[in-house]
N, C-alpha and C positions, 0 to 999 in steps of 0.2 A: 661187642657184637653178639647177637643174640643164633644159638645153633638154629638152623632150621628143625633139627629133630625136638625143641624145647617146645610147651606152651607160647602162648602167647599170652595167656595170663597163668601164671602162679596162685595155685590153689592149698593154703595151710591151715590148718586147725589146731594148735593149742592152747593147755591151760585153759581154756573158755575164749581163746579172744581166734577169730576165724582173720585171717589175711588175705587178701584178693593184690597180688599186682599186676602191673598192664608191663606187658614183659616182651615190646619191642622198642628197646634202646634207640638203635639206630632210626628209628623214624620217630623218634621223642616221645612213643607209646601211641602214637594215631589208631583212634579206635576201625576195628575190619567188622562185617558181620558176625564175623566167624566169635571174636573178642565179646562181643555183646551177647551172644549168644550162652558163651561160658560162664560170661556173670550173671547171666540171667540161672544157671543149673548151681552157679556157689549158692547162690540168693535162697534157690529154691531147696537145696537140703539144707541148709540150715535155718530153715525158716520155724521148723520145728526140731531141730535138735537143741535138744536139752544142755549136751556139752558147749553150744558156743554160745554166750549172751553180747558179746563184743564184737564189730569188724572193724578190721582198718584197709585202707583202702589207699595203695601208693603205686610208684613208679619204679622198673627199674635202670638202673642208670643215674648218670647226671647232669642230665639234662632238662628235667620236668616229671611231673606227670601225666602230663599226654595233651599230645599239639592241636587235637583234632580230630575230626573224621576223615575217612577216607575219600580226600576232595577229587581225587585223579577219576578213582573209579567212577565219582558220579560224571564226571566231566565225559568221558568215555561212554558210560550207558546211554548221557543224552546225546551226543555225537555219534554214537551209532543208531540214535532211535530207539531207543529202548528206557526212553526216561521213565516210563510206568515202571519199570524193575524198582525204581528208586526207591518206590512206596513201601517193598518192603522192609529197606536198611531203615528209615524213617520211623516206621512203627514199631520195627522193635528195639530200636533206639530211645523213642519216647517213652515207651515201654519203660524201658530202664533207670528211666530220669524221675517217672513219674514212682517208680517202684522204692526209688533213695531214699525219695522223702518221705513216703508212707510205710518202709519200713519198720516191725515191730519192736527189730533190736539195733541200738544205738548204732549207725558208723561212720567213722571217724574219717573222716578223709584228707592225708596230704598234700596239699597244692603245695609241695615242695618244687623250684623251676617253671617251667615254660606248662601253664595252665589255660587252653584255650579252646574257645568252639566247642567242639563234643567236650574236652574235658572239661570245660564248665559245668558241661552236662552229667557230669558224673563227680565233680564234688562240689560242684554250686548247691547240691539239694540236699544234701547230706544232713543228718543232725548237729556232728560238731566239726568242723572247718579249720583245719590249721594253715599258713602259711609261714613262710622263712624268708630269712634275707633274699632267699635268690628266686621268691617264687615273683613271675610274672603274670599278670591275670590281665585275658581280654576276649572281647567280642569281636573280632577281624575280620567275618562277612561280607560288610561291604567294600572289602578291599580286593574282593574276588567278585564283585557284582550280584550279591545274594542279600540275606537279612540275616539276623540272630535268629538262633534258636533253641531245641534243646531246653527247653523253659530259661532261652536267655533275656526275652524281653518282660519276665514276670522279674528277673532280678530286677532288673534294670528300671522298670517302670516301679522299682520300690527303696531305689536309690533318693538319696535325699537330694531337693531342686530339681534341677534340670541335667544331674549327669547322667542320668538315664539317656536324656536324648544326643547328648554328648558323646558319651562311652559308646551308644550304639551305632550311630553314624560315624564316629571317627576311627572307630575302632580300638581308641588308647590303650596303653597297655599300662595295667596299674602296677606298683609295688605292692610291699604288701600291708604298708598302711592305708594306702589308696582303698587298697582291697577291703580290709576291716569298715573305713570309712562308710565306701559306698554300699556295704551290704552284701558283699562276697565272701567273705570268711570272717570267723569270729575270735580266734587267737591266733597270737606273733610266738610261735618257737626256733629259736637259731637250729639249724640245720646241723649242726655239731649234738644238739640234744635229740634228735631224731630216735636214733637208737633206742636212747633211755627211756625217752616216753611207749614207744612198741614195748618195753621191757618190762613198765610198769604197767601196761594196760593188759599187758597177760598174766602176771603173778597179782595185780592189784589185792595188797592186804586190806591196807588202809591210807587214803579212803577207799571206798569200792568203786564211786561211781567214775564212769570215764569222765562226764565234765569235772569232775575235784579232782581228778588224775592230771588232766591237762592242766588246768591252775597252778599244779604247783611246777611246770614248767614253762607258762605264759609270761612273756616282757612284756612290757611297754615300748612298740614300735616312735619311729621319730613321726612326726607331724604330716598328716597327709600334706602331701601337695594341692591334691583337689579341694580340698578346705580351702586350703588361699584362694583357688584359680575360683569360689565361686560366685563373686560377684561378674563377671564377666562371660561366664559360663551363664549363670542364668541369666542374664540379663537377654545375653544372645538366643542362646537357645529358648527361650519362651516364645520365639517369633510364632507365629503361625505356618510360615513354610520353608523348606529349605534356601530358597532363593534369600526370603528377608533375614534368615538367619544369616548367612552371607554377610548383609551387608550390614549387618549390625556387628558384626567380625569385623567389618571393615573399619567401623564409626571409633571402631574400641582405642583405646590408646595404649594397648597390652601387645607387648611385641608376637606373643600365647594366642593371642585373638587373630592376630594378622595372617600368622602361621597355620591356624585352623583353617581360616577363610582358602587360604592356598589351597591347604588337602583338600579338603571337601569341593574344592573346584577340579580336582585330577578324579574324582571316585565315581560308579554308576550311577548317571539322575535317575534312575527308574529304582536301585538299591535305595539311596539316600530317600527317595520320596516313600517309598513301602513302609521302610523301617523306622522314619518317626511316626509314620500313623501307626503302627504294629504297637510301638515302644507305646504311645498317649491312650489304644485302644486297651492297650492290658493293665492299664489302673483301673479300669472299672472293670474288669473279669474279678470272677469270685474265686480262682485258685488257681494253682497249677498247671492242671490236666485242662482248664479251657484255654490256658495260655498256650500250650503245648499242640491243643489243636488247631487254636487260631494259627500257631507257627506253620505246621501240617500243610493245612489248605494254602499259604503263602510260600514253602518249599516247592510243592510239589506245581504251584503256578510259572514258579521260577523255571523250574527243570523241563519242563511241557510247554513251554512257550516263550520265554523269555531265553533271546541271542547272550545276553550280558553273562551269563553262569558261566557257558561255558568258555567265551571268551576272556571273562576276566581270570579261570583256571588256570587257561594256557598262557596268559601273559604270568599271574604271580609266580605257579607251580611247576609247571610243563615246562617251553620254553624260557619263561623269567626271563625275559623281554623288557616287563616291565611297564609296557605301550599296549595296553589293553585299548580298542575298538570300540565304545561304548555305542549302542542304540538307542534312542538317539545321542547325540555324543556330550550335546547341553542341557543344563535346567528348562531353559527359554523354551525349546524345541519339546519337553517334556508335555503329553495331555495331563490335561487337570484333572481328568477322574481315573487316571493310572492306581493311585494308592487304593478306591475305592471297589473298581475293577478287582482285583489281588485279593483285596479280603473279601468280597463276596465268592472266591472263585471255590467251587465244590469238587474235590478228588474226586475220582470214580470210586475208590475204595476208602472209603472210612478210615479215622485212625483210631479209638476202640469200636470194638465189631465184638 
C-alpha cells in the first residue's frame, strides 16, 4: 500500500543510471495526470545532466508496471460534460510516449507483470524493452468501447501478419514471448534477475553499453503462441471488415477461432470498427507522432460523442457488471462510414501546438 504522503512516481539518480518508478501499487501503477507530469520534469533534468546517461523505468509492487490510464476519471469528465478537459490528459500523455522514443539517453523499461493501455504507452517506445515470466502485455480498449492508443496502433500495425488487427480488436493479453514476437519488447529476463540487472546497469564496468548489459541476462523465452495461432489469425483477420472477419472465425476449424468469433461478437461495433481501420491506417503513417495524432483525433471523437466510452467504463471498471449497453448494440445496425467519420474528425485543440 502506497502512503498517501509518498510520490507517486519515485525519482533516483545514481552511479549514472537515473530510475523513474510509477509508485501506485495498489491500482497496478495506472497512470494520473499528476504521474505524467513528473516524468515529464525526471525527463527534463536529466536531459542534460551530465551524471545520468542511463534510465530505467519500472513498477512498484507486484503486480505490473502499470495497468493504464486513468479510465474512471475520463469516464466521469465525459459524464459530467466536460469531455474537452480530456484533451489535456491526452496530450500530455502523448507527450510522453512520443518523448521515450526520441529520447537522447538510452531507457530501459520493465514490463515486469500487468503491462497495458497507458503503460504500453510508456514502455512500448522505449529503447530497450524487457519482459519476465509474469509480464502481461495488451491493448484492452475495445473492451471498455474505445480504440488503442498511446502509439498503440503504430505497434500493432508493425506486428507481423495480421496480429495487429487481432491484438487490437481483441484485446489479447500476450506473454512475454507473445510480446518479443509481435513487436512489444525485445528481451525475456526472469523476474528473479531483476535486481541484478538494475545493479549492473548502474555500476556497468564491462560492457558499458546497456543493450550488452542486458544480453548477459537475456533467456530464450518458450515458443510464442501467436506464432502457432497464425495461420488462422491471418487468414481471418485479413477480411476487409469486422463482420467478415466474424465469419471467417466461424469457417475456421480452430476451437481459438470460434472463441474469438464469440468475443468480438460481445465488444463495441463502433470500437471494433474505428480500430481496424486506425490499426491498417497506421501502416502507411511515417512514425510515431502521426500515429499518435491520428489516435488524438479518434480519442477525443470517442470522448465528445461517442455513448460506448463511457458505458463500456461503467460496465468493465465502475460498476463491473460486465453488461455494457452498446450503441448501436450490433455490427449489422453499424453505418458504414462510422470508421471514416472518426478519422477525419478534428479536436478543437491540437495535439502538438
Amino acid at each position: 500500500m502506497t502512503d498517501p504522503a509518498e510520490p507517486t512516481v519515485l525519482v533516483h539518480a545514481r552511479g549514472g543510471l537515473g530510475r523513474l518508478t510509477l509508485n501506485r501499487p495498489r491500482a497496478i501503477n495506472a497512470l494520473d495526470l499528476g504521474m505524467i507530469h513528473q516524468l515529464h520534469a525526471a525527463l527534463d533534468a536529466w536531459q542534460s545532466d551530465t551524471e545520468v546517461d542511463v534510465i530505467v523505468l519500472d513498477g512498484a509492487g507486484e503486480r505490473g508496471l502499470c495497468a493504464g490510464g486513468d479510465v474512471r476519471g475520463l469516464a466521469e469528465r465525459v459524464m459530467g460534460g466536460h469531455a474537452d478537459e480530456s484533451a489535456l490528459f491526452f496530450r500530455d500523455e502523448y507527450a510522453l510516449n512520443a518523448r521515450i522514443r526520441e529520447y537522447p539517453k538510452p531507457i530501459v523499461a520493465l514490463a515486469d507483470g500487468v503491462t497495458m493501455g497507458g503503460g504500453i504507452g510508456v514502455a512500448g517506445h522505449a529503447a530497450i524493452r524487457v519482459v519476465t515470466e509474469r509480464s502481461q502485455l495488451a491493448m484492452p480498449e475495445t473492451r471498455i468501447g474505445f480504440t488503442p492508443d498511446v502509439g498503440g496502433t503504430w505497434l500493432l500495425a508493425h506486428a507481423p501478419g495480421r496480429l495487429g488487427e487481432y491484438l487490437g480488436l481483441t484485446g489479447a493479453v500476450m506473454d512475454a514471448s507473445d510480446a518479443i514476437y509481435a513487436g512489444f519488447a525485445d528481451y525475456y529476463v526472469p523476474s528473479e534477475n531483476l535486481d541484478d540487472l538494475r545493479e549492473a546497469l548502474e555500476t556497468r564496468a564491462d560492457p558499458s553499453s546497456p543493450t550488452e548489459i542486458v544480453l548477459l541476462f537475456d533467456e530464450t523465452p518458450a515458443s510464442p503462441k501467436l506464432e502457432r495461432a497464425r495461420p488462422w489469425i491471418d487468414d481471418a483477420f485479413s477480411a476487409e471488415t469486422v463482420l467478415e472477419i466474424i465469419e471467417r472465425l466461424r469457417a475456421r476449424p480452430e476451437p481459438e477461432a470460434s472463441a474469438t468469433a464469440d468475443l468480438l461478437g460481445e465488444l463495441s461495433p463502433t470500437g471494433l470498427a474505428v480500430t481496424l481501420a486506425s490499426v491498417r491506417r497506421s501502416r502507411g503513417l511515417p512514425g510515431l507522432r502521426a500515429a499518435l495524432e491520428q489516435e488524438y483525433g479518434l480519442v477525443m471523437w470517442f470522448a465528445t460523442s461517442q455513448p460506448d466510452l463511457p458505458e463500456g467504463i461503467r460496465a468493465q471498471v465502475i460498476d463491473k457488471d460486465r453488461s455494457p449497453r452498446w450503441q448501436p448494440a450490433t455490427l449489422a445496425e453499424l453505418p458504414a462510414d462510422v470508421a471514416a467519420s472518426a478519422l477525419a474528425f478534428q479536436p478543437a485543440t491540437p495535439l502538438w501546438s
